[in-house]
N, C-alpha and C positions, 0 to 999 in steps of 0.2 A: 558391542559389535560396531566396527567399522561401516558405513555404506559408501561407496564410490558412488558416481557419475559423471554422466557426459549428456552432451544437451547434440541434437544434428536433428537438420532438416532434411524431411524425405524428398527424394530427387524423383525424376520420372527413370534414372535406368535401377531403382529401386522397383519398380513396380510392375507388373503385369498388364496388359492391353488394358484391362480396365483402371487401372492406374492405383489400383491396391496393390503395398507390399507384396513382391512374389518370397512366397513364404523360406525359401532356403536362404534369403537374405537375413534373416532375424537370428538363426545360429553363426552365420557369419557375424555381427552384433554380438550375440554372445561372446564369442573367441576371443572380438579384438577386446572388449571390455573385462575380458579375465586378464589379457595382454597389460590392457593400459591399470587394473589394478595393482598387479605387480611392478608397474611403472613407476607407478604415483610414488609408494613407497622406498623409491630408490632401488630395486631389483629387476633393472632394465636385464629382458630377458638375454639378448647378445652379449652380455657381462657377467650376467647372473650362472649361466650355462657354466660357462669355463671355469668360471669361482668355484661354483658348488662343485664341479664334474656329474656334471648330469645332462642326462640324455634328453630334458624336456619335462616337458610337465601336458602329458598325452592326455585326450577326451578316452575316456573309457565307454561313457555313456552322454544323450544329450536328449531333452523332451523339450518342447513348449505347450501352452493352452494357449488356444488364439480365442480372447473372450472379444474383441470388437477391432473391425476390419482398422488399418492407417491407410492414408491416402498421400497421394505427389505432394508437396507442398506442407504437410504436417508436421508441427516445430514438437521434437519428443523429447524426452528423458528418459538416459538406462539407467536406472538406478543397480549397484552390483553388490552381493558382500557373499562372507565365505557365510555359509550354515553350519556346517560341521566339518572337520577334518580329525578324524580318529584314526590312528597309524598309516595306513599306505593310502587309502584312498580320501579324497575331500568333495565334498558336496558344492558349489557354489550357485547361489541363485541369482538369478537377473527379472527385474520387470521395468517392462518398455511401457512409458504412461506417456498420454498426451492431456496436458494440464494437470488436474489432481486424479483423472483415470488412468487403472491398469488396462491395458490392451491385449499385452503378451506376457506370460508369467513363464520366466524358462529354467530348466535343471543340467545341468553341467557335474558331471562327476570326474574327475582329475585323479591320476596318480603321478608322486613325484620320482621321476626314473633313474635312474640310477645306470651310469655304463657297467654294463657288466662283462669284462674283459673274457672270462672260460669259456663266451660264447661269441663267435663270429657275428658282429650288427645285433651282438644280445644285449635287453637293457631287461633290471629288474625295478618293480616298484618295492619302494625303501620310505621308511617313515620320513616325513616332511620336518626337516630341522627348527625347532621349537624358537628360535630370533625369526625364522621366516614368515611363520604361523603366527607370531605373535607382533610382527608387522602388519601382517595383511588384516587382523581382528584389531589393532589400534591397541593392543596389551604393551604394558611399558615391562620389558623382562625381568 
């Protein structure tokens, strides 16, 4: 299993009056860190689109558990990696720690879409191409 990360300091337009992350920040965190795992890999997503012909790679589903509050000023780690991807849909999990604690532990469910031309702005989920899956898990094909 591959784990990504990214290290950011919490800002004050992160946070809420009392200066704890306001919570719909941390799924935005999740996004970009699915974004920047496909990055890392060399499947910049503006490249990767046209390449593959695909419509995106869409949130189907998204949860966090908020086990202890982040504050302004808090130096974090997202740590990212896929958990499972089994034909159209893939699981990826993120936890946001500060030093060796978890803070936020979050689920991202993804499908890889597919243009689907017989339908006007139709896109289908289509299994995830086995060089791509096997980038993001660190598998050598």
């Amino acid at each position: 299993m591959k784990i990504f990360s990214q290290n950011r300091t919490i800002m004050f337009s992160d946070c809420d009056n009392a200066q704890m992350v306001f919570y719909p920040n941390y799924f935005q965190w999740f996004d970009r860190a699915t974004q920047n795992m496909f990055n890392e890999v060399g499947l910049v997503w503006s490249k990767m689109w046209p390449d593959y012909n695909i419509a995106g790679v869409p949130l189907v589903d998204a949860q966090a558990s908020f086990k202890a509050p982040l504050r302004m000023d808090d130096e974090i780690t997202i740590y990212s990696w896929v958990e499972d991807w089994t034909g159209k849909v893939g699981t990826l999990r993120h936890n946001i720690c500060k030093g060796e604690h978890v803070h936020v532990q979050g689920t991202e469910k993804r499908v890889w879409a597919m243009k689907a031309p017989e339908r006007p702005k139709g896109i289908s989920a289509e299994p995830i191409p086995r060089e791509v899956l096997d980038l993001l898990c660190g598998r050598l094909s």
